[in-house]
C-alpha positions in Angstrom: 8.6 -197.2 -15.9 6.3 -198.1 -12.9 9.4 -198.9 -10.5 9.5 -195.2 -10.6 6.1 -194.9 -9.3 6.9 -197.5 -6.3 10.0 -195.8 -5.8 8.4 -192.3 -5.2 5.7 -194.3 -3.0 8.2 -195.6 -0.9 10.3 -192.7 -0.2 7.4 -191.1 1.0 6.3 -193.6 3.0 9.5 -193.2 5.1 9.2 -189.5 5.2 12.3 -189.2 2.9 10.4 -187.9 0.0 11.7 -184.5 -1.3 10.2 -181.2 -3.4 10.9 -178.0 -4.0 9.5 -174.7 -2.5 9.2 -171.8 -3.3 10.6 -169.2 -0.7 8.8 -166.2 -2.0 7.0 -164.3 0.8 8.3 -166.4 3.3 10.9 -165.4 5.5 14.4 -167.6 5.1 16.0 -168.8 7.6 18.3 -171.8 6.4 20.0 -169.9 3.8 24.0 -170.5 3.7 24.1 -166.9 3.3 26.0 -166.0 6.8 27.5 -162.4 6.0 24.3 -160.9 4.7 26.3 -160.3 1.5 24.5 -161.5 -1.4 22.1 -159.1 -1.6 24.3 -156.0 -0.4 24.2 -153.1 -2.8 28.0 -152.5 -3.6 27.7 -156.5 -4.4 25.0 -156.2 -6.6 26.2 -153.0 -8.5 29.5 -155.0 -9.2 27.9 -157.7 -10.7 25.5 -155.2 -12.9 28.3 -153.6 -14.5 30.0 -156.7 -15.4 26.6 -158.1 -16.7 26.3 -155.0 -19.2 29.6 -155.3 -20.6 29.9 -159.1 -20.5 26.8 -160.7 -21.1 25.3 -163.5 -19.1 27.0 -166.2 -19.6 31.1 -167.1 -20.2 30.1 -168.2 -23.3 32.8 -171.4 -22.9 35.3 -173.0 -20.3 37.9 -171.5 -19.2 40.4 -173.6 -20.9 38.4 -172.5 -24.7 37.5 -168.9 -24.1 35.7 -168.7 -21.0 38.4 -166.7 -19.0 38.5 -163.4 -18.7 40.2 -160.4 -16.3 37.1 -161.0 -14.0 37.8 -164.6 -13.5 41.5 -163.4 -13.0 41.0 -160.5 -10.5 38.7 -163.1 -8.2 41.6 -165.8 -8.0 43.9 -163.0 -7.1 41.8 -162.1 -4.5 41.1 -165.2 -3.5 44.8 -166.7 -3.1 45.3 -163.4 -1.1 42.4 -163.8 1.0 43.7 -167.3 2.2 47.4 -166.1 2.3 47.8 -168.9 -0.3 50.2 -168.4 -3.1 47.5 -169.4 -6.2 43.9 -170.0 -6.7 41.6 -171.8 -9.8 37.9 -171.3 -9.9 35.6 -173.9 -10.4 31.8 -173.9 -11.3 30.5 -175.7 -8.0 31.6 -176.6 -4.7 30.7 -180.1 -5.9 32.4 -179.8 -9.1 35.7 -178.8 -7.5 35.9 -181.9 -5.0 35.0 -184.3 -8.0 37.7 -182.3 -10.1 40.3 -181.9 -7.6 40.2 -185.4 -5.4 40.2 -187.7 -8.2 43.1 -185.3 -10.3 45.1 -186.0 -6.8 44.9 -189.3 -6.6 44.2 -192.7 -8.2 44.8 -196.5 -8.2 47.0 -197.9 -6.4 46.4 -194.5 -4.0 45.1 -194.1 -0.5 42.2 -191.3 0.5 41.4 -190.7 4.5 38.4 -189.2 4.5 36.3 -188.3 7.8 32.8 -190.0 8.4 30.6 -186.7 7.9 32.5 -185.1 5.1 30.0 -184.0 2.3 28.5 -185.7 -0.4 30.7 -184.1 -2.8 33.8 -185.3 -1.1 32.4 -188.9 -0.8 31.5 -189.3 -4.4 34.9 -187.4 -5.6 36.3 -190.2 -3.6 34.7 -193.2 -5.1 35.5 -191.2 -8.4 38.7 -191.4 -7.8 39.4 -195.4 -7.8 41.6 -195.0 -4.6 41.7 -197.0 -2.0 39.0 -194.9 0.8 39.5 -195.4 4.7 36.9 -193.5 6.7 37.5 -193.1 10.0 34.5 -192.2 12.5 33.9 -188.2 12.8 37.1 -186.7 14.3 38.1 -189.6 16.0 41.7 -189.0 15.0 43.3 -191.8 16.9 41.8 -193.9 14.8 42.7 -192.3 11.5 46.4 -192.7 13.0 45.9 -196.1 13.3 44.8 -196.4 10.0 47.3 -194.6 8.7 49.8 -196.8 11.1 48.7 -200.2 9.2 47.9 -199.3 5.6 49.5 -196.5 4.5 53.2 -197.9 3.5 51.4 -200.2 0.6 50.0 -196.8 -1.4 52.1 -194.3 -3.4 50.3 -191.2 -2.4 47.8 -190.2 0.2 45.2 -187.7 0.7 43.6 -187.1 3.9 40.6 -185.0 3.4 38.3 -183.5 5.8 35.4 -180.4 6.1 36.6 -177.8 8.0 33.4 -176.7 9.2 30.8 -179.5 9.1 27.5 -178.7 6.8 25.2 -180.6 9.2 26.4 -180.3 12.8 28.3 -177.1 12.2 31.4 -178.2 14.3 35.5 -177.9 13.5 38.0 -180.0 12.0 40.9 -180.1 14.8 43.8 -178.3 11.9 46.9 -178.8 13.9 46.3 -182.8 14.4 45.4 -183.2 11.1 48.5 -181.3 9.6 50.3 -183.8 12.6 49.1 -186.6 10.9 50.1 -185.1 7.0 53.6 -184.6 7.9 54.0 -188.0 9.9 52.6 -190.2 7.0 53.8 -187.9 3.9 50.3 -187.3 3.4 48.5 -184.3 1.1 45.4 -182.6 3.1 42.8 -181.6 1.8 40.3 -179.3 3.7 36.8 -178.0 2.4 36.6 -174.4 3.7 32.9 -174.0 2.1 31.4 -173.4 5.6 34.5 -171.7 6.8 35.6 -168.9 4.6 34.0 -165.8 6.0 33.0 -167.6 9.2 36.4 -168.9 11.1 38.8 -166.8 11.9 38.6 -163.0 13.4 38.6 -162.0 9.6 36.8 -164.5 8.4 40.0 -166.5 6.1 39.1 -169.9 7.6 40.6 -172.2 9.6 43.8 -171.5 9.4 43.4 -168.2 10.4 41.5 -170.1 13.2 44.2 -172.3 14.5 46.9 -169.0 13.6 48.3 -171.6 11.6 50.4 -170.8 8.0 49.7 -172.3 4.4 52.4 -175.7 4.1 52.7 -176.9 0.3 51.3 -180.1 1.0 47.8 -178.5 1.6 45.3 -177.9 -0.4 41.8 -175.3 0.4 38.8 -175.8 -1.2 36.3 -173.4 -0.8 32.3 -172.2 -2.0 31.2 -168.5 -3.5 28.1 -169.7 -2.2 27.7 -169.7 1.6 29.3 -166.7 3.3 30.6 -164.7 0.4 27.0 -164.8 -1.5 27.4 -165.5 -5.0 28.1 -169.0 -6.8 30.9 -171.2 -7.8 34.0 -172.5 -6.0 38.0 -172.6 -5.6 40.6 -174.4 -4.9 44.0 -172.4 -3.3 46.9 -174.3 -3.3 50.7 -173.8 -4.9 51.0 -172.8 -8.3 51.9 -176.1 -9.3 49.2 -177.3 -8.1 46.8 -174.9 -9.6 48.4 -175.2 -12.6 48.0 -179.4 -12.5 44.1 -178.8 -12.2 43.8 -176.7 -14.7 45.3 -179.4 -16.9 44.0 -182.9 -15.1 40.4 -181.5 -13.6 37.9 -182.9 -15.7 35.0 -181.1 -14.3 37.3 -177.8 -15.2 38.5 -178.6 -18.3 34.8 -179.7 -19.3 32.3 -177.4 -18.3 31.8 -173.6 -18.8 33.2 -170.9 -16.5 31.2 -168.7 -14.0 29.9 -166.1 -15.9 32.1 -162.9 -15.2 29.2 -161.0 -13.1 29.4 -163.7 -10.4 33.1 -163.3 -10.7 32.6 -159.7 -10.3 29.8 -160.2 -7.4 32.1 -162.1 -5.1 35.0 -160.3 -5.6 33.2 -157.5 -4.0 31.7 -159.2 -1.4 35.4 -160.8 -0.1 36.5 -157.0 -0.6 33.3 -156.0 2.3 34.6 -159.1 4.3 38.4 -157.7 4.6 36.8 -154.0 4.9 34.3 -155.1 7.7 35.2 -157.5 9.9 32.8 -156.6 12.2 30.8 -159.0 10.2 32.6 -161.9 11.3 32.3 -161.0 14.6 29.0 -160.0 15.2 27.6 -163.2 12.9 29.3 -165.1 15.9 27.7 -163.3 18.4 24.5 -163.2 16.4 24.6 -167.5 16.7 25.4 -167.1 20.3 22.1 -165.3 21.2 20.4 -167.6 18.7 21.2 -170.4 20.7 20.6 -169.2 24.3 16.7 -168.3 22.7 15.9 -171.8 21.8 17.7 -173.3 24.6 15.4 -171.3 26.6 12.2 -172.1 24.5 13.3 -175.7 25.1 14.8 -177.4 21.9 17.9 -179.5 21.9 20.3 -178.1 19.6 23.9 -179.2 18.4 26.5 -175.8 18.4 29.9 -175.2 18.2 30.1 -171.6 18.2 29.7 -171.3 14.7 26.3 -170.2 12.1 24.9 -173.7 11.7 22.4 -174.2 14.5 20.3 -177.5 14.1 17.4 -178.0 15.5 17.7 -181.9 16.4 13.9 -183.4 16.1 15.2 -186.9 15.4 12.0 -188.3 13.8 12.0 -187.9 10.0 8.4 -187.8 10.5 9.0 -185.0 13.0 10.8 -183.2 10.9 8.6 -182.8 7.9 5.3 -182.0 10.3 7.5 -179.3 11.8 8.2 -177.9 8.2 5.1 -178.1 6.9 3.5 -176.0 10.1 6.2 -173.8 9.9 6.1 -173.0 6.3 2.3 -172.6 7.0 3.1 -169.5 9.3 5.4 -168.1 6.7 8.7 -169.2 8.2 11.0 -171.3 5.4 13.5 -173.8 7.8 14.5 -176.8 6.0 13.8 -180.2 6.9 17.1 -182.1 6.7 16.7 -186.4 6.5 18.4 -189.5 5.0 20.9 -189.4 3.8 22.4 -185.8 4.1 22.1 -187.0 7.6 21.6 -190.6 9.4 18.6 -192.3 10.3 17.0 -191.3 13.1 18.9 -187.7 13.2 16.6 -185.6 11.4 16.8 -181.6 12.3 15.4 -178.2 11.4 18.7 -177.1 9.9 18.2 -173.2 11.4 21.8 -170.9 10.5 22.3 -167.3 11.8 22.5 -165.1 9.2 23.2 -160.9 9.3 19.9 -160.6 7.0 17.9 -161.1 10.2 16.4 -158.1 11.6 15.3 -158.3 15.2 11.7 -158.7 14.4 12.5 -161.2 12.2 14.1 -163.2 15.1 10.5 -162.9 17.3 8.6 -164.0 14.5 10.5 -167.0 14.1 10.6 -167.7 18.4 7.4 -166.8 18.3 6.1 -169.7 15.5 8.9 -172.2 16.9 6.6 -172.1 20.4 3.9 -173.8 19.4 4.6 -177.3 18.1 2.5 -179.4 15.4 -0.2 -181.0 16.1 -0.1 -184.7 16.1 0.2 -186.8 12.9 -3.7 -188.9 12.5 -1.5 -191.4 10.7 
């Protein structure tokens, strides 16, 4: 097993390498966790009492025994949160899109998927032995034109797309895409894992956005894990639908359900987000000031008005001296490199989050004001 050794050796050689941290006693600031919800206390009491009569695990899928009125209560809420007739849960963001894309469609099928959609929707797509156009990020005239020439020699299509993009942070444009769905008989498929709690005035996504309504030919897939604070993931969508992937989704019918006191958890914490919407708002406004700061202090940043705020250091080896001093002075910001992102367009992937108290906010102006020293290599 040497290659592994020269492997290892030459990720790190291109400042690619990657380890864990620990985030203890450091102060987080690339967490997905927007709302400030997964720590709240009504959150965490929920889960508790679930965890004392449930246990902490399912104890099996949900297809075997692994379903219970926790697991039902969080689909109802969810379908109603997205003003979508019916909801299934899934164990992972990643496990829905490898579930739900390649249950959708197959050989002899045709997928449109957008250049930066996430790993989970690229690999779902290659799962799915489709035939995959992607067409460069939200260039939409070209994804019509692809759709013009190719998509008369496939039975069924799917156009899929992020809503809100993990890396940059910006917006799928909804009304051309549902344009494009309707002209070329095409399903759409949007990943709302950035979105829900985040677009929106109440935080229901990107329809709510766009004031657009739910069609049948759409299909949202959303995270627990980002806005809403807990774990696991959803896809909302007719009950026909819902009911297909319960029957055809592989990485639902195969692997255990969410343990009822994360059920329990984010059920709560999508009750705080209808209760407070203030949150949705002020996380908005939050990102705003976030970005005027370091605009100010002088760093280049990409935003688009939502949480996702990258710092764009370019370098790979930029990057990881910038983490490493960082982390020295107690402040945990990722380092993101190839290939979550492309050569050359390494960032500090900073996010606003409602856990930040205003001191917390200095601290980290205060450490992103002196850059590293100089590499000796």
């Amino acid at each position: 097993m040497e290659w592994l050794e020269e492997e290892l050796k030459g990720l790190k050689q291109q400042n690619l390498y990657r380890e864990r941290r620990l985030r203890e006693g450091l102060k987080d600031f690339c967490s997905n966790d927007y709302l400030g919800l997964k720590d709240h206390p009504e959150v965490k009491e929920e889960a508790i009492k679930a965890l004392k009569d449930y246990g902490l695990g399912s104890g099996a899928s949900a297809l075997v025994s692994g379903y219970t009125s926790h697991h039902r209560a969080l689909e109802e809420k969810l379908a109603h949160f997205k003003h979508v007739p019916s909801c299934v849960l899934f164990g992972s963001g990643y496990l829905a899109n490898i579930g739900t894309i390649p249950a959708l469609v197959s050989e002899g099928d045709l997928i449109l998927s957008d250049q930066l959609n996430h790993a989970s929707i690229i690999d779902a797509c290659r799962l799915s032995r489709a035939k995959v156009l992607v067409f460069p990020h939200l260039n939409y005239q070209r994804a019509e034109e692809l759709l013009s020439e190719h998509r008369k020699d496939y039975r069924r299509c799917l156009i899929v797309s992020d809503s809100v993009f993990s890396m940059d942070g910006d917006i799928a444009h909804l009304p051309t895409l549902i344009r494009l769905a309707h002209m070329y008989d095409c399903m759409l498929l949007l990943d709302e894992a950035h979105a829900t709690g985040v677009l929106g005035k109440r935080g229901r996504g990107i329809l709510e956005e766009f004031s657009l309504e739910w069609q049948e030919s759409m299909i949202l897939m959303g995270t627990l894990s980002k806005a809403v604070g807990s774990y696991g993931a959803f896809v909302c969508a007719s009950h026909k639908l819902t009911d297909y992937l319960v029957n055809r989704a592989r990485s639902l019918i195969f692997s255990t359900s969410l343990p009822p006191a994360v059920c329990a958890g984010a059920r709560k914490a999508i009750e705080i987000i209808e209760r407070e919407p203030w949150r949705v708002s002020r996380v908005k406004e939050l990102a705003e000031e976030m970005h005027k700061k370091l605009s100010e202090i002088g760093f280049p940043l990409k935003f688009y008005k939502t949480p996702i705020l990258p710092i764009m250091v370019y370098s790979e080896k930029r990057a990881v001296r910038w983490f490493k001093m960082l982390f020295e002075k107690g402040v945990f910001l990722q380092a993101i490199r190839y290939p979550t992102v492309p050569k050359g367009e390494a960032r500090l992937r900073l996010t606003a989050s409602l856990r930040y108290a205003d001191e917390d906010l200095e601290f980290l102006y205060t450490a992103l004001k002196t850059p590293p020293p100089p590499s000796p290599y």
